[in-house]
MARMI-670703 format. One record per residue (C-alpha): x, y, z. Coordinates in steps of 0.1 Angstrom, whole numbers, plus 5000, padded with zeros to 4 digits. Each point is the difference from the previous one (the first is absolute). Layout:
// residues N
XYZ/...
This chain:
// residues 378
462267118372/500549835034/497450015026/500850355027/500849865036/502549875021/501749784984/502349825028/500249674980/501350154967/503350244993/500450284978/501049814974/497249735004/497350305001/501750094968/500649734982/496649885002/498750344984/502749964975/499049684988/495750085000/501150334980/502149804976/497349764995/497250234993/502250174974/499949674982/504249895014/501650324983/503549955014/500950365010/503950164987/500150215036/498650005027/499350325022/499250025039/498150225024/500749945034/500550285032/500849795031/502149714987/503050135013/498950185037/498049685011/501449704978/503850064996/499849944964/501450204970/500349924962/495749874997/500550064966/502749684996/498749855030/496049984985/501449904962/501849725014/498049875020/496750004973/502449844975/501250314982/503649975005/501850254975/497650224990/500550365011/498450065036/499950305021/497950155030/499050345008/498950195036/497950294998/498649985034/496049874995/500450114961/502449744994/497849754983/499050324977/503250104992/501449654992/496949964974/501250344986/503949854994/497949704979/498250214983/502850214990/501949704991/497549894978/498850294982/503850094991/500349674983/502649875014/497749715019/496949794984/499049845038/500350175032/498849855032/499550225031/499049905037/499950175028/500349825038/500150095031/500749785034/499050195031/498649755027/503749835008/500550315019/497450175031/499950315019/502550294998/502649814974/496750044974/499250365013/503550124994/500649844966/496450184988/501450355018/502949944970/497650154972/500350345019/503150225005/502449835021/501750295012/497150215004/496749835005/501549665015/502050065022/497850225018/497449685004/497850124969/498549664987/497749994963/496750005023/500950285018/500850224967/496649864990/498350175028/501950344991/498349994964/496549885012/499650255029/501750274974/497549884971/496849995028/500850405008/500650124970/497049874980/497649965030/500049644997/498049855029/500749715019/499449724980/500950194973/502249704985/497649695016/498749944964/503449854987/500349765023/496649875000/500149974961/503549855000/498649685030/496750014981/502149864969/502849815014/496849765015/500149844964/503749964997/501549705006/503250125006/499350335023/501049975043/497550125006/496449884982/497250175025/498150294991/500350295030/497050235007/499950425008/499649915037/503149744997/502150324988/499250255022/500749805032/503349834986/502850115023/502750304991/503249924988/500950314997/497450285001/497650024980/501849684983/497849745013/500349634995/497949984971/501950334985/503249764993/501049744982/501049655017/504249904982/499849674988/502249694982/498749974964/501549954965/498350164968/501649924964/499450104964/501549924966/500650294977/500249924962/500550174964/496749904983/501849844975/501449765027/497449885009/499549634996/496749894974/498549805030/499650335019/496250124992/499250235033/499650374991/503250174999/500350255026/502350274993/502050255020/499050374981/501950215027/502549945022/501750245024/502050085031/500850325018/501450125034/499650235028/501750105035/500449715023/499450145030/496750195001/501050295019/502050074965/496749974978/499050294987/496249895003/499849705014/496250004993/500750054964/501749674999/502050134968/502149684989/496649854996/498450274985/503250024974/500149644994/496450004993/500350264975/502749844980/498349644999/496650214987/502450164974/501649674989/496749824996/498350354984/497249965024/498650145029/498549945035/496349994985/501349694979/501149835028/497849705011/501449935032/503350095021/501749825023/501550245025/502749895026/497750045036/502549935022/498350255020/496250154992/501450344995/502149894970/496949894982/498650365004/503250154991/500649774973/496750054986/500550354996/504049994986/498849754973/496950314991/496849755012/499050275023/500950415007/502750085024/498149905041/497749824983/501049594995/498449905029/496350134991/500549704973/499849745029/497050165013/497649964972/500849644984/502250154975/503149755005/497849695003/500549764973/496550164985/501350335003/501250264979/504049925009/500149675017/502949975024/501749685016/497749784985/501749685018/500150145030/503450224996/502850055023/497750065031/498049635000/502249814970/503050095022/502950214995/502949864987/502250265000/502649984970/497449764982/497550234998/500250124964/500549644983/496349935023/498550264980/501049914973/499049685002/496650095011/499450254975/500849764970/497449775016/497750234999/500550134962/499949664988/497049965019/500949745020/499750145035/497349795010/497650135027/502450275004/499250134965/500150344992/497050014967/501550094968/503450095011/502550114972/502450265015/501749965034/502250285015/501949845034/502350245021/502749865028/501650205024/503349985018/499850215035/498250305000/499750004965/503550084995/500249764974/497049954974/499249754979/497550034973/498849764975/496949984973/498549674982/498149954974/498349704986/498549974964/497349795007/498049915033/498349655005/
């Protein structure tokens, strides 16, 4: 993984090159057979098409298979899906997947309107509807029809600055306090400051392999993908059946836990996509951590600390790591296999050995659902 932050000395390419290459290494130089991208903005803010043959040739992969794949902020998800595919059919050994995004060579409205993409152009977009603002729909929605008081959703961003402070490659590494949240300004209301996540450049990478690819020098625990899924709902969330239910999520969850014959009480720590602190309540629910209007008593009681019962965004997520948009997924990834081979440092997460991480594109029209396992924990 790159460092999350504005990055206005390195390209797209440069950010993902160099997580390329540190991905490549720590799987002991496994040359991959294709290579698969996740990236949402390329095209709206840096005129560029093709990342798939673009990133292979510039890391030194000319003539392998490349290809890259948009699926608004689930993009990085559903490009490690394609690999895993790819692999598990056979028909590759060595997959590498990265996911980039480069937001800072662009400010003000041309960023806005390239964001207000991920909802329905002809009938959320054009009429000025921008992700924040269907964010504030869904938390004012959620705070009246469970009762949720203000501050309901405080907890998940305190937890998620409280752990980015020991990364080394969050944007933001200072821990916030109750007061600091409730006097943020609105960005939307009740969407305040501190409700949403800040869009970043970063770069994330990972190597998948067959097992019996994998070179003898490799001696890390294996981490293994038990479930992998993907599933969809309406764009626009006027055409959401119950946009509180957050159903792509919820069905994508349920599949992974099928594939990995596990279930939600297994699960040692999730990685939700907080782009805004109502998806980590509504996440929590669709992935069967909490009842229906219930997710965001969890951030009230320490349950999502890295102590907790179902530690969440345990290196800080997308609200203090940074969002990167289309890299998202491959960042979870990443982060999650640190932590089940027990290498996540201060930002460990004690005895880890089943991860379940979740990207969303939009307003969860698009759902991506993953579940890892490790063997052994050092």
């Amino acid at each position: 993984m790159t460092s999350v932050g504005e990055h206005w000395d390195r390209s797209l390419r440069q950010l993902a090159l160099e997580a390329i290459q540190l991905a490549r290494a720590d799987a002991s130089g496994l040359r991959p057979q294709a290579l698969f991208v996740g990236n949402m903005l390329a095209l709206a803010l840096s005129g560029q098409t093709q990342l798939g043959a673009l990133l292979a040739d510039f890391a030194g992969l000319r003539g392998i298979e490349a290809a890259s794949f948009e699926a608004a902020g689930a993009s990085g998800g559903v490009a490690l899906r394609q690999a895993y595919l790819a692999v598990a059919s056979g028909l590759l050994d060595v997959a590498l997947v990265v996911g980039v995004e480069k937001v800072t060579d662009q400010v003000g409205s041309v960023v806005g309107s390239a964001l207000a993409m991920t909802a329905d152009a002809d009938f959320e977009a054009v009429q000025g509807m921008t992700p924040v603002a269907q964010a504030a729909l869904l938390m004012r929605r959620y705070m009246h029809e469970f009762d949720a008081p203000a501050g309901a959703f405080a907890g998940f961003s305190l937890t998620a600055h409280a752990n980015a402070v020991t990364n080394p490659l969050a944007i933001y590494r200072r821990a916030i306090r109750l007061e600091d949240y409730a006097a943020a300004e609105m960005l939307s209301e009740p969407v305040g400051l501190y409700d949403a996540a800040p869009i970043a450049d970063g770069a994330a990478a990972v190597v998948l392999s067959r097992a019996d690819a994998l070179p003898e020098a490799h001696d890390r625990p294996a981490v293994r993908i038990a479930g992998s899924a993907v599933a969809i709902n309406a764009v626009a969330l006027h055409d959401q059946s119950d946009p509180l239910g957050l159903a792509a999520a919820a069905e994508s969850s349920a599949r992974a836990y099928a594939q990995a014959g596990i279930g939600p009480v297994d699960i040692d720590l999730f990685e939700p996509h907080d782009l805004f602190s109502v998806f980590a309540a509504l996440s929590l629910e669709a992935a069967g951590f909490a009842d229906r209007g219930q997710g965001w008593r969890l951030a009230q009681d320490g349950a999502i600390s890295r102590q907790g019962r179902i530690p969440l965004t345990t290196f800080g997520g997308s609200k203090a790591r940074g969002d990167t948009a289309g890299a998202t997924g491959v960042y979870q990834a990443a982060e999650v296999t640190l932590q089940l081979q027990g290498r996540a440092g201060e930002n460990q997460v004690p005895g880890a050995r089943s991860a379940l991480i979740q990207c969303l594109g939009g307003i969860g029209a698009t759902a991506c659902t993953h579940i890892l396992t490790v063997e052994r924990a050092s």
